[in-house]
C-alpha positions in Angstrom: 100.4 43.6 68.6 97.0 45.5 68.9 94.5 47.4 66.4 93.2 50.7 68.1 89.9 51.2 67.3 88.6 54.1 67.1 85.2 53.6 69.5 84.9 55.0 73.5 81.9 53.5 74.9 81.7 55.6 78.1 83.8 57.5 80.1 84.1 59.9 82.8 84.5 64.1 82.5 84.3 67.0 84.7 82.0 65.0 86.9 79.6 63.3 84.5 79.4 60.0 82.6 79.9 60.4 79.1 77.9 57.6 77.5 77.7 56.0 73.7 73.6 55.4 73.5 73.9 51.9 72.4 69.6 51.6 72.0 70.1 54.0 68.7 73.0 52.2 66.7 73.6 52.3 63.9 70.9 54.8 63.3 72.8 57.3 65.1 75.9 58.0 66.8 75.2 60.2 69.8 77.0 60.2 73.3 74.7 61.3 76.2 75.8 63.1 79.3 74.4 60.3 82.8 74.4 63.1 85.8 72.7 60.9 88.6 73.0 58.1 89.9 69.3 56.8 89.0 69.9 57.9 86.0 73.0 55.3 85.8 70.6 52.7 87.1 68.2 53.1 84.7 70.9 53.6 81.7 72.3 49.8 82.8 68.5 48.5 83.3 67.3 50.0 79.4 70.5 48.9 77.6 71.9 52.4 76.9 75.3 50.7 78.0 75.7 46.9 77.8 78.7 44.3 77.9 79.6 43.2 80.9 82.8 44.7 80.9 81.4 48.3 79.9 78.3 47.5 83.0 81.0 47.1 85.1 82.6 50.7 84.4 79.0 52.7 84.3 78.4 50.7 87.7 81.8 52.2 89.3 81.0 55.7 87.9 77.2 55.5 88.9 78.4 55.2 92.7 80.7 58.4 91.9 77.6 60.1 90.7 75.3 59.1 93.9 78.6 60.0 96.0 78.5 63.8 94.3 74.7 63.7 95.5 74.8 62.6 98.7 77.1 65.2 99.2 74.4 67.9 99.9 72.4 65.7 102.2 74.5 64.8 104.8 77.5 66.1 106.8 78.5 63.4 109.1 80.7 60.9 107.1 79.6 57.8 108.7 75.8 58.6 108.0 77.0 59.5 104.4 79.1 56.4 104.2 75.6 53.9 104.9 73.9 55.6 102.8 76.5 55.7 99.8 76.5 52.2 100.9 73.1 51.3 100.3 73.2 53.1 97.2 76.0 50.9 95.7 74.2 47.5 96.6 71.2 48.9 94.9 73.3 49.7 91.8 74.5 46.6 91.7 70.9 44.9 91.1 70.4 46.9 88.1 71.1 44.1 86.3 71.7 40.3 87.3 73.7 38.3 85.3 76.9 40.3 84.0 78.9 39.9 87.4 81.5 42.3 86.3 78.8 45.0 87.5 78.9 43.2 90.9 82.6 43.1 91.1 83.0 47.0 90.4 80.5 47.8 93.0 82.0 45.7 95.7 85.2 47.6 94.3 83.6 50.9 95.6 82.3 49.5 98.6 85.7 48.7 99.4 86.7 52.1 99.2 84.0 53.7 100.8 84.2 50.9 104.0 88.3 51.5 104.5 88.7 55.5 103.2 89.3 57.6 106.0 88.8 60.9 104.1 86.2 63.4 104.3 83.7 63.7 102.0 85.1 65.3 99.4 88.2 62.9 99.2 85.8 59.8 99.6 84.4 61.0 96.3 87.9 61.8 94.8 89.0 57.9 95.5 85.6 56.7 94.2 86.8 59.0 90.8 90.1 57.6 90.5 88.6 54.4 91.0 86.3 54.8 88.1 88.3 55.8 86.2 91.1 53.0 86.8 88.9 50.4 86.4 88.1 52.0 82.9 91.5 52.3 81.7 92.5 48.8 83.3 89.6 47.3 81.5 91.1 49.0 78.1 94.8 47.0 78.9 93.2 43.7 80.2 91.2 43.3 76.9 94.4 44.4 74.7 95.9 41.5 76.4 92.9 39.3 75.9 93.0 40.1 72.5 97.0 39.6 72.0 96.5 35.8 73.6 93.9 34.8 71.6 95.4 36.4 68.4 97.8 33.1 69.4 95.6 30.6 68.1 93.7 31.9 65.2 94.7 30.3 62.4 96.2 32.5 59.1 93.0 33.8 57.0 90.5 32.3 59.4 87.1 33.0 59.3 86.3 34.0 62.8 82.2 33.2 64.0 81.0 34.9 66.8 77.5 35.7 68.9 76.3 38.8 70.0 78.7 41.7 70.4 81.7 41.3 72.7 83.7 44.5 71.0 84.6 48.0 71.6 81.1 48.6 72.5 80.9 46.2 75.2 83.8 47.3 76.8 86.0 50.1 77.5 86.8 50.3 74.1 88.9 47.4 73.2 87.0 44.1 73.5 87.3 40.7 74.7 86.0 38.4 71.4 86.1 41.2 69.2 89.5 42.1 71.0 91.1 38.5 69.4 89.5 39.2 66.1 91.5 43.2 66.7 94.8 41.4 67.6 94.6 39.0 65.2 94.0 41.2 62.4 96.8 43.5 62.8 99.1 40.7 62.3 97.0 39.1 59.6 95.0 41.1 57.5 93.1 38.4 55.8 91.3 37.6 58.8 87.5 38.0 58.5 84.3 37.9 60.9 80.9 36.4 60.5 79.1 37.9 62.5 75.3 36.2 63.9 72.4 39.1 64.1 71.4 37.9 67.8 68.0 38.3 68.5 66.1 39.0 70.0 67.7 42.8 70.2 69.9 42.0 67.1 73.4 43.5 69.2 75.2 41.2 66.2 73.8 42.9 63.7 73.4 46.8 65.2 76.6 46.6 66.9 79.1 44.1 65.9 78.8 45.3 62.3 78.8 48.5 63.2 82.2 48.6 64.6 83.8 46.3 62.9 82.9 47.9 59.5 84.1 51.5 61.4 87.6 49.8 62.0 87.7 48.3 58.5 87.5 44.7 59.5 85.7 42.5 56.6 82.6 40.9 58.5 80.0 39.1 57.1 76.1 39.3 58.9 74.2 35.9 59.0 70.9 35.4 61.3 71.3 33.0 64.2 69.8 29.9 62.4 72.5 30.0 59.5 76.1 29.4 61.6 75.7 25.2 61.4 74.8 25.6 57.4 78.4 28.1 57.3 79.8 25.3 59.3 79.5 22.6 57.6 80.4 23.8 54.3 83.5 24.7 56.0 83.8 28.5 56.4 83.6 28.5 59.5 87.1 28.4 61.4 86.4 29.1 65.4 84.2 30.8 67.1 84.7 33.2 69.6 82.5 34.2 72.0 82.5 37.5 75.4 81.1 36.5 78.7 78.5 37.4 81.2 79.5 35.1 84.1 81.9 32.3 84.1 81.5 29.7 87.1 84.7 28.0 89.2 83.8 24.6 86.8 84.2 27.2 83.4 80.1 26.8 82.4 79.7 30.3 80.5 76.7 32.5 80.5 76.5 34.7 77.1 73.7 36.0 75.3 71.1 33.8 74.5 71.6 31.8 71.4 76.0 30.7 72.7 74.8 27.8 73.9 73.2 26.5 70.2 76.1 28.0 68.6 78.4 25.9 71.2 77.0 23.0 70.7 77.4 23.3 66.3 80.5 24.1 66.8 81.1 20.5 68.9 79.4 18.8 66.0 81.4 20.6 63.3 85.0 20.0 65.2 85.1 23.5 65.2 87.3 25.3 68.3 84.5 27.4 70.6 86.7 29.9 72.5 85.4 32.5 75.3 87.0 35.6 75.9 86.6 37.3 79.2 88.8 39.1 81.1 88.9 37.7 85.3 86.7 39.9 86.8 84.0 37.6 84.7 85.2 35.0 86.6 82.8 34.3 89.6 84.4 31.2 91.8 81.7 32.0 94.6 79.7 29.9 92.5 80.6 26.0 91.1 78.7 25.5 88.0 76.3 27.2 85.3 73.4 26.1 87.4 73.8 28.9 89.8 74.1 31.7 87.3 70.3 33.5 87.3 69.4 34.3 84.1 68.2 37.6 83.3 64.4 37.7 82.1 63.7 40.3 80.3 60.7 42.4 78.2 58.7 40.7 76.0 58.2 43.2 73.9 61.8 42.5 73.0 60.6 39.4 71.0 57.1 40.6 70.3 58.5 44.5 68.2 61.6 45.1 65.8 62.1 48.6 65.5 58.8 49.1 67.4 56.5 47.2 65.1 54.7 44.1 66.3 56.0 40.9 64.6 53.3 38.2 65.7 49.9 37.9 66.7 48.7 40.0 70.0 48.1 37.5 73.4 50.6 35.0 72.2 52.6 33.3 74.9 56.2 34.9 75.5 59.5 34.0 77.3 62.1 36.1 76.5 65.4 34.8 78.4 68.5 37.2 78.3 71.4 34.8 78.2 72.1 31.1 78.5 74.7 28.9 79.8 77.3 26.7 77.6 78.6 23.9 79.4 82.0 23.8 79.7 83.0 20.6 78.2 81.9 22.6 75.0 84.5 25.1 75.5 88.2 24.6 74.0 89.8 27.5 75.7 88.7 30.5 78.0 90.6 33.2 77.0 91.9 35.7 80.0 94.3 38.7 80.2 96.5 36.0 81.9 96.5 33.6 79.3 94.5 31.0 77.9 92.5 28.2 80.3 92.5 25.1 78.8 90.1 22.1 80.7 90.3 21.0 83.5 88.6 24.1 84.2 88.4 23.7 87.9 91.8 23.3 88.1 92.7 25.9 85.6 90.5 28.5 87.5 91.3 27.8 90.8 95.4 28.8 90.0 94.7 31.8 89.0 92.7 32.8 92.8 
C-alpha cells in the first residue's frame, strides 16, 4: 500500500528541466526552469536539487540538455558523440559522493556509445531515458517504501537524519518512502525528525513535506536523538543513502554515523533505505567512498549571518560513513538485506 504525496522534485517538459529550488524551502515554493547543461552542473554543485536519487535524474536530463546544444555545433555524429561524451563525464563530477549521479551518467553514455541514430534521435533516446529513469525511480522507491512498511512496528516512532523524502527523489522517497508506506496502513505512525546541520535539510525539508502530506513529525537538533532514545521514544531509525559499498558500510549525511552508533547502544533497529542503483560493488568497504568537502561558510552562516568568530578553523565534511555491523537491514526495491552484507549484496549482481 502506498501514500502519494503530493511533491515533484524535478522533471522534464518541452525540452527543459523543471526543477523544485530546494536552497529556498520552506521560505518559498518556487519551481525553476534548468535550460543548459552548465546550468544543470551548477544546479547539482549549489544544492538546488539534492538526494541522491533526485542527482541521479537532473544528471540524466542535464546530458539531454548538453545533447540539445551540441546540436548546433556539430554535424558529423561521431564528432558530436565525443563531445556529448566528454560532456557527460564532466556532469558526472558535479558532485562526488552520491553514486546514483554516476550511474545515470554512465546510463547515457551507454546510449550515446551503442545509438545508431542521427542526431536528433540520439537526443530523443537520451529523453526517453531521462525520463525513465525518473518514473522508475518514482516505482523503485514505492517498493522501498512498501518493504520497509514490513517491519515498523504499530504506532512506532520513526527517527531519521537528514531528508531522504519526496524531495530527494523523484517524488516518493526511500526513508521517508517507509515512513509513506507505513502510514497508510497505520496512521498512528509518527516521525522525529533531526535538523541536520550544517544546512539544516531535516529541519527545511523533512518537515516541510511531511507536514504537506499530513504526517505528525516532531523537529529535534542533532544532539537530542540519544536523550529521545533512551527515554524510549524512539522506535527505529531510518535512514536514505549516498553510496553503499559491496561490504554494506553506508555513506549518508554527516551526523548517520553518530546517530548509528546511539541507536547500537539503545538496541534500537538502524535501517537504510536505498534503492540499487546506490549500491556501488566496484568498491569493497566505506573506506573507499570520498567524502564530499564542502563550503565553510555552510558551518560558519545560518540564513546568511555569521555564527562564530571570523578566522576560526573550519572543516565542513558532507557525509560520513556507518559501518555496517551498525546496520540491521538495508532496505532495497528488491527486498530487505539482512548481514552478511557481502553475501547479501553480491546475490542481487
Amino acid at each position: 500500500m502506498t501514500f502519494e504525496s503530493k511533491i515533484r522534485p524535478i522533471y522534464w517538459e518541452n525540452g527543459v528541466s523543471k526543477m523544485l529550488d530546494q536552497t529556498i524551502i520552506p521560505y518559498e515554493y518556487k519551481y525553476v526552469d534548468i535550460t543548459s547543461g552548465e546550468e544543470m552542473f551548477n544546479a547539482i554543485r549549489n544544492m538546488i536539487v539534492r538526494g541522491a536519487p533526485a542527482i541521479g535524474i537532473a544528471g540524466a536530463e542535464g546530458i539531454v540538455l548538453y545533447a540539445q546544444e551540441g546540436k548546433n555545433k556539430y554535424s558529423n555524429i561521431e564528432d558530436y558523440k565525443q563531445w556529448l561524451i566528454e560532456k557527460t563525464d564532466y556532469m558526472a563530477t558535479s558532485r562526488p559522493t552520491a553514486v546514483n549521479l554516476m550511474w545515470a551518467c554512465e546510463e547515457q553514455k551507454k546510449i550515446i556509445k551503442n545509438s545508431t541514430s542521427n542526431i536528433d534521435g540520439l537526443i530523443k533516446e537520451l529523453t526517453e531515458k531521462a525520463i525513465e529513469i525518473e518514473k522508475d525511480d518514482i516505482e523503485r522507491c514505492k517498493k522501498i517504501g512498501d518493504y520497509g512498511a514490513e517491519v515498523v512496528p504499530k504506532g512506532a516512532t520513526i527517527l531519521t537524519h537528514c531528508n531522504a523524502g519526496a524531495l530527494a527523489t523523484g517524488g516518493y522517497g526511500t526513508a521517508l518512502g517507509v515512513v509513506r508506506s507505513a502510514y497508510a496502513k497505520d496512521n498512528t505512525i509518527q516521525v522525529f525528525a533531526d535538523e541536520t546541520r550544517p544546512r539544516q535539510q531535516g529541519a527545511r525539508l523533512t518537515t516541510f513535506e511531511l507536514a504537506m502530506d499530513g504526517i505528525p513529525v516532531t523537529l529535534i537538533t542533532d544532539g537530542m536523538c540519544s536523550y529521545f532514545m533512551k527515554k524510549g521514544m524512539i522506535d527505529m531509525v531510518v535512514v536514505g543513502a549516498d553510496r553503499i559499498a559491496a561490504n554494506g558500510d553506508t555513506a549518508n549525511k554527516i551526523g548517520t554515523y553518530t546517530v548509528a552508533i546511539a541507536a547500537k547502544y539503545h538496541n534500537i533497529p538502524f535501517y537504510v533505505a536505498a534503492p540499487l542503483s546506490t549500491i556501488d560493488i566496484s568498491i569493497a568497504s566505506g573506506n573507499e567512498i570520498p567524502i564530499e568537502e564542502r563550503s565553510h561558510d555552510e558551518v560558519t552562516h545560518i540564513n546568511g549571518k555569521r555564527i562564530c568568530a571570523e578566522g576560526i578553523n573550519i572543516i565542513n565534511p558532507g557525509f560520513d560513513v556507518t559501518p555496517n555491523e551498525l546496520i540491521a537491514g538495508i532496505i532495497t526495491e528488491k527486498g530487505i538485506l539482512r548481514p552478511d552484507y557481502k553475501k547479501s549484496i553480491k546475490g542481487l549482481f
